[in-house]
N, C-alpha and C positions, 0 to 999 in steps of 0.2 A: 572908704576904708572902715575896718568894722573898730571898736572902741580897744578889743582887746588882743590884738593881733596885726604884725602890717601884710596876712594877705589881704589882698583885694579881695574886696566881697562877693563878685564870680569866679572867683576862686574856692572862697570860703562855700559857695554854692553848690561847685560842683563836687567838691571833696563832701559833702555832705549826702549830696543824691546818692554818692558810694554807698556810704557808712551810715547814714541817720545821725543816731544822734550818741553814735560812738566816735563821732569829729569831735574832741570837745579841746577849748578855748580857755577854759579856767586859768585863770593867774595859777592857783596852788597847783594842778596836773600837770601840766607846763615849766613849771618850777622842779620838780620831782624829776621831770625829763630830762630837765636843763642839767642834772647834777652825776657826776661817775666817781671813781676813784683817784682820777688824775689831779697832781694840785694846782689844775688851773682853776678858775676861777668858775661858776658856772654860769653854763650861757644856756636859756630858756628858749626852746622852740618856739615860731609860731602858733601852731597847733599841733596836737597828739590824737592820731586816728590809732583804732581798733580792729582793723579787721579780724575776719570770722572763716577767710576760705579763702584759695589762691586766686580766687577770680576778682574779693575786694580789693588785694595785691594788686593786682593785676592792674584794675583799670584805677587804684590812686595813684599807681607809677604813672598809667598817663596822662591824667589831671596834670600832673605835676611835672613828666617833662612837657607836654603842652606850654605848661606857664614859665617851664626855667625856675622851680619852686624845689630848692635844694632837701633830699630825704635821707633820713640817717635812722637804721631799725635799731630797736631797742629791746635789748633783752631783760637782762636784771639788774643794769645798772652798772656795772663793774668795770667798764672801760679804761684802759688808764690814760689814754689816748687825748679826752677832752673835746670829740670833735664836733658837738653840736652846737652849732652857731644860728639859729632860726632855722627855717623852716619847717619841713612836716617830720617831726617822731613818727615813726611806724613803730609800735609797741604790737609784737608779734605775740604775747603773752596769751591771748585767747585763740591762737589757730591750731 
């Protein structure tokens, strides 16, 4: 398991062959992810991918139902919702 996230590490692998090194894992971008408008509490993804075109979409959805790796997209934040409970942010901001 990697130090700062509990996907497994071929996971964390192969959501990387997508994206490079627009996977990212930081405590603090993760944190950012984890937070909306709602007064729940927030809760920090696993990690936050970047894709760039509907085909990085494409195959991090299938990383990820491959692994049962719950994905929640991310716009600006505004949710009121609160529904991000770990796994993969998809932050749609750069397509």
């Amino acid at each position: 398991m990697s130090s700062v996230t509990k996907l497994p590490d071929r996971v964390v692998d192969e959501l990387t062959a997508v994206v490079a090194e627009r996977l990212v894992l930081s405590r603090a971008v993760r944190d950012h992810h984890g937070r909306d408008e709602s007064p729940l509490p927030p809760a920090a993804p696993d990690a936050v991918a970047f894709p760039e075109s509907t085909e990085e979409v494409a195959a991090l959805l299938d990383v990820c139902s491959r692994w049962r790796v719950p994905v929640v997209p991310f716009g600006a934040g505004t949710s009121l919702e609160g529904h991000v409970y770990g796994g993969l942010s998809l932050d749609l901001s750069r397509g």
